[in-house]
Every structure is written in C-alpha cells, then in structure tokens.
N, C-alpha and C positions, 0 to 999 in steps of 0.2 A: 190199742193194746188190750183193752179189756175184752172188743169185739173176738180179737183172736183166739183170747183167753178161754173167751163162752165156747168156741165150737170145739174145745178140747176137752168141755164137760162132759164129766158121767154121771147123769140125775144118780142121786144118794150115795155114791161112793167118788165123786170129783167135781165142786163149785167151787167159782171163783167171785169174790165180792170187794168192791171198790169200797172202802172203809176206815175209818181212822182207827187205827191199832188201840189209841188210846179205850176206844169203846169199844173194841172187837168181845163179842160173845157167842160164842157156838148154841146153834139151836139142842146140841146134845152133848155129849163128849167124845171127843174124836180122836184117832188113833195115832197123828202123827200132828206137830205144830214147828214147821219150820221158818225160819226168819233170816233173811239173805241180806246184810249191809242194809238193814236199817234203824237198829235201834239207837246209832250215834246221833241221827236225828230226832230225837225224842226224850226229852230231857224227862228225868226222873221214871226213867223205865222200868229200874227194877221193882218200882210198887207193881208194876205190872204180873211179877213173876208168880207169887200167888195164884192170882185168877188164872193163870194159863194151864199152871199145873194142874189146878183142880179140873182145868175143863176137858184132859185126859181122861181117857179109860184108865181103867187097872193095868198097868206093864206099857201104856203109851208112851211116847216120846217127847219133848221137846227141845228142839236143837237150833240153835241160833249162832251165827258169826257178825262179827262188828270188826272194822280197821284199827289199827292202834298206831299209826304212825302222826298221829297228832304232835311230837316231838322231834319228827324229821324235819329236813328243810323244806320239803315240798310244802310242809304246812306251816312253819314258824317265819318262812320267808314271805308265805302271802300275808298271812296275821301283821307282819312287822311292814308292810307297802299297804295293806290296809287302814291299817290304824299312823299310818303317817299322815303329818300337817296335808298334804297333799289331797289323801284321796278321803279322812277321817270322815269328813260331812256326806261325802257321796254314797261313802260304803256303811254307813253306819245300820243301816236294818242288814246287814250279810253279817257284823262282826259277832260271834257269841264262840263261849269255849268248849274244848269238846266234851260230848256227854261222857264216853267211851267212861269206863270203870279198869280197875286192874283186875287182872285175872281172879286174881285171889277174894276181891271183894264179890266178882260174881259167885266164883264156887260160896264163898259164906249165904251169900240172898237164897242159893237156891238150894242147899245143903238144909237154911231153914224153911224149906218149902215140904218137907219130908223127903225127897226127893235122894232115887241115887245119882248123885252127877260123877261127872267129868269133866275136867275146864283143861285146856291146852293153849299156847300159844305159840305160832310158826312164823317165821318172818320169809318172805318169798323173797328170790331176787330173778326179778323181771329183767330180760333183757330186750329192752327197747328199741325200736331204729330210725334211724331218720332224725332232721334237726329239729332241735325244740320237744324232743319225743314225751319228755317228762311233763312239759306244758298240755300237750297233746292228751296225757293220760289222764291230766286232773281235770281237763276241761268237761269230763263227765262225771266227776266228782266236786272234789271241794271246791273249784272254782266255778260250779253252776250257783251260786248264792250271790257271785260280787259279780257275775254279769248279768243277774236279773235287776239286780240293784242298778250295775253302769245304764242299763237298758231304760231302765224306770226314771234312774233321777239324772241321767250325764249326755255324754252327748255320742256320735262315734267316733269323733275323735278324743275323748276321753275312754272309750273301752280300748283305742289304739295306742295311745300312751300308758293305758294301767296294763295291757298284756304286752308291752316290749321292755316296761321295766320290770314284769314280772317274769318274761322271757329271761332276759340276762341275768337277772338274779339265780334263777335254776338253771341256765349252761356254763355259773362258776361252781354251783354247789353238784351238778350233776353233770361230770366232764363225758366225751365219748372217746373211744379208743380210734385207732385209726382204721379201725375197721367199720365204723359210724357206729358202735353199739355204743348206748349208756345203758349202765345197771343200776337200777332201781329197787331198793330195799323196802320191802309193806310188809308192815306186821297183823298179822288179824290175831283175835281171841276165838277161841271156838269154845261152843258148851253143848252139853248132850247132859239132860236133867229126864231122868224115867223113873212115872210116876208109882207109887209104891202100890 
C-alpha cells in the first residue's frame, strides 16, 4: 500500500507517510487535512483537533468522516455474540466502545478551535447482494478486530462457529427481498472545519 502510495508522490506538493495520527505533525502548514474512516479507531481524538487546525495555512481545510452506525444491528449484534459466555475470553482484546462522538459534540470541539465549520450527518442505504451480504460488508470493517482476535487466541473452527452465529443473527436483522437485495442503512458524520 504505501509502495503504491510513494509513486503517486509529488516532492513538496503530494507525500505519503505511514504514521500514528496520534503523533502526526506537518513539517509546515498545509493546505488540505483530510481523514477517511478513521478516527473511530482512536479513542480520544478530539484533543487532536486543535493541533490539526493550527497546522493549516490561513483559509485551509480540514475535513474528516467517521461511521455512526454503532447503534445498528450490524454492530450491537456482534458486541452482544462478543461479549456472550461463549466467545467473552476469546474476544476480549476486540471488545471496546465506539469512539465515534455526536455530530453536535464535534461541531462544539471545533467551533472551539476558531475554526469555520460545518458538521452534517447522512445515512446511506447500501443495497447489497448476494447471501450474507451484510457479513460480507463488516468483514472489512468492524469485524476485522474479533477475527484478529479468533485468529490469535481460537482455533478455526472457532472463527467458523463465531461467523455462523454471527451470520444468522444479521440474515434475521437484515432480511433480502426476493430479488436477493438487502438494504443496508450507515450513518457517517462529516466535518469540514476551515482555518480562520
């Protein structure tokens, strides 16, 4: 990934660096700071939001989206097959809550940042195909942490019994029409904060 990344650079106007956000600092201030699904993983992000503004020019941007379906079934159905007697011991480095904030508490972090923002929230409905489609989606999301986990501490026939009972828990919560579609409801947050 990063390989690909490099040959897409343009020395001083487009570098890419493999970096923990938490520590990210620009060698100057730069004109655009965008952030794509990932601050749900990073607990206590908005201290972050400070530093990033500043590390804007004058009229720069910074614009970031995180998921908010933390209260759907896709994710209150694994949490509750995670934290069951069952899989509790196995899953327990995957189990943590989501970072994700309400809209409203981002626009306040970065409204005190000086900052003009913008904060919105859209809920997509995905239409999916095929069986299991919903399992299918999360398998590159929220359920990459409980099969690093089944991976580390289980066996395979433990990641085969935690993804069939977590299969049929989402083909009751997320049915398909007869035409095989399931609709799939994600909510993201957006924010667009530019610096004064």
């Amino acid at each position: 990934m990063i390989a690909r990344a490099k040959a897409l650079e343009v020395p001083g106007r487009l570098e890419f660096r493999k970096q923990d956000i938490r520590d990210w600092q620009p060698e100057q201030p730069v004109d655009v700071l965008l952030s794509c699904a990932t601050f749900q993983w990073v607990e206590g992000h908005v201290s972050l939001f400070p530093r990033f503004i500043e590390s804007l020019t004058p009229g720069g941007t910074f614009a970031f989206q995180v998921p908010n379906n933390f209260d759907e079934p896709s994710h209150t159905l694994l949490h509750e097959l995670a934290t069951s007697d069952r899989w509790s011991d196995l899953l327990q480095s995957a189990i943590r809550s989501a970072a994700v904030l309400r809209p409203q508490s981002y626009l306040r972090a970065l409204l005190d940042t000086g900052a003009v923002v913008d904060v919105w929230e859209t809920t997509y409905l995905h239409v999916l195909q095929g069986p299991d489609a919903v399992l299918q989606w999360v398998r590159g999301t929220a359920l990459r942490p409980f099969l690093a986990a089944l991976e580390r501490f289980g066996s395979p026939a433990d990641t085969d019994d935690f993804l069939t009972s977590y299969a049929a828990a989402l083909r009751s919560a997320y049915q398909r029409d007869d035409q095989g579609r399931t609709v799939f409801p994600f909510s993201r947050i957006f924010a667009v904060a530019t610096a004064a």
